[in-house]
N, C-alpha and C positions, 0 to 999 in steps of 0.2 A: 735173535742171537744177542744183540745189543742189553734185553731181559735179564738174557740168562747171566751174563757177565756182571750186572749190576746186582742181581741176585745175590749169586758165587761172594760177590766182593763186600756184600755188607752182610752176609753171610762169616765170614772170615774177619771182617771190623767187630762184630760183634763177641765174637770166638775169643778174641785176643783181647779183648779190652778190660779183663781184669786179674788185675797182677795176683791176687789176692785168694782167687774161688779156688775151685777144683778145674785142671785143666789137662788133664791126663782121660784118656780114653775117649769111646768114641761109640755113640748110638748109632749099629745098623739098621736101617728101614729096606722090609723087602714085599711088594706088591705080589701081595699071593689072594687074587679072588676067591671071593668079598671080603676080604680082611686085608690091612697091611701089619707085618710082622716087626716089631722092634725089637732088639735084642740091647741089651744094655751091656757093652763089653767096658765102661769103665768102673773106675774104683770106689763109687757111691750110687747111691738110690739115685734113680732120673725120675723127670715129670715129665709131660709134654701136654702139643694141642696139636688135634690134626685139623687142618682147611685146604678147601679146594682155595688152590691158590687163585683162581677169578675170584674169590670170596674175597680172599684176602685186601684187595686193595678197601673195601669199603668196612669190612668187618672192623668193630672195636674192639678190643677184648686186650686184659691183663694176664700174665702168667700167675695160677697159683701160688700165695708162699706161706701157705698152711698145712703140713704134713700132717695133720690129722685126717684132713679134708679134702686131701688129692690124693690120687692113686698116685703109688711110685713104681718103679718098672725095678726090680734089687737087683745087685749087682750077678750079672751074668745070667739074668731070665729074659724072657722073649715074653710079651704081650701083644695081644690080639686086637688090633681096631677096627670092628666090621665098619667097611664104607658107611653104611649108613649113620655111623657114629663122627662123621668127618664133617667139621662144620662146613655149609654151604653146599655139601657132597649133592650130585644130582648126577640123574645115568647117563650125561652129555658129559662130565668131570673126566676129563685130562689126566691130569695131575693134582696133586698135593703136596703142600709142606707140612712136613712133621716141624715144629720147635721144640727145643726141648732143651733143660736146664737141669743145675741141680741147686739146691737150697741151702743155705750157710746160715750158721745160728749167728743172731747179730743181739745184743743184746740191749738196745736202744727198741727192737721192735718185732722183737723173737725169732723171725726167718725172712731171708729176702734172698733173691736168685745169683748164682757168681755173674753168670753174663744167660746170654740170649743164643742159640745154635739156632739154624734151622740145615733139613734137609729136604730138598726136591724132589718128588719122585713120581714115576709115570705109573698112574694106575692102569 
């Protein structure tokens, strides 16, 4: 529980920490085997990464901030992750956190993310 709470809360530190990005709307994730479904209800292109969250604590990895070069999820479509596409994903996998972000033109270094979301969810 303790997890899940420290989760939730840097989860929401993250959310809030830039005055600046896009912060309006909200990426649903819904566990539909073998896929999880994303639906993109706010008001710009998302990116994300999906990891089995056991993954997560060892895994390295950067967010995308190349919109030529990542898939973006457009405003109000639904994208399909087959599990097997989920980093770390194995058929023992719990759960998974979606991240997901959107990209702001910055012009010192072409795109970099407003902030960092994640969402939790039981496969």
């Amino acid at each position: 529980m303790k997890s899940l709470t420290v989760s939730a809360s840097l989860a929401l530190l993250l959310a809030c920490s830039s005055p600046t990005g896009i912060t309006s709307g909200e990426l649903a994730v819904r566990a539909a085997p073998p896929v999880l479904e994303l639906t993109n209800h706010s008001s710009a292109p998302v990116y994300s990464f999906a990891i089995d969250r056991g993954a997560a604590a060892y895994t390295d990895w950067a967010p995308c901030t190349n919109p030529t070069a990542c898939s973006a999820i457009g405003v109000g479509a639904t994208s399909s992750v087959p599990y097997a596409q989920i980093a770390g994903y194995s058929t023992a996998s719990k759960e998974a956190i979606v991240y997901w972000w959107h990209l702001v033109a910055d012009s010192k270094e072409g795109y970099r993310i407003d902030s960092l979301r994640a969402v939790v969810t039981t496969l």
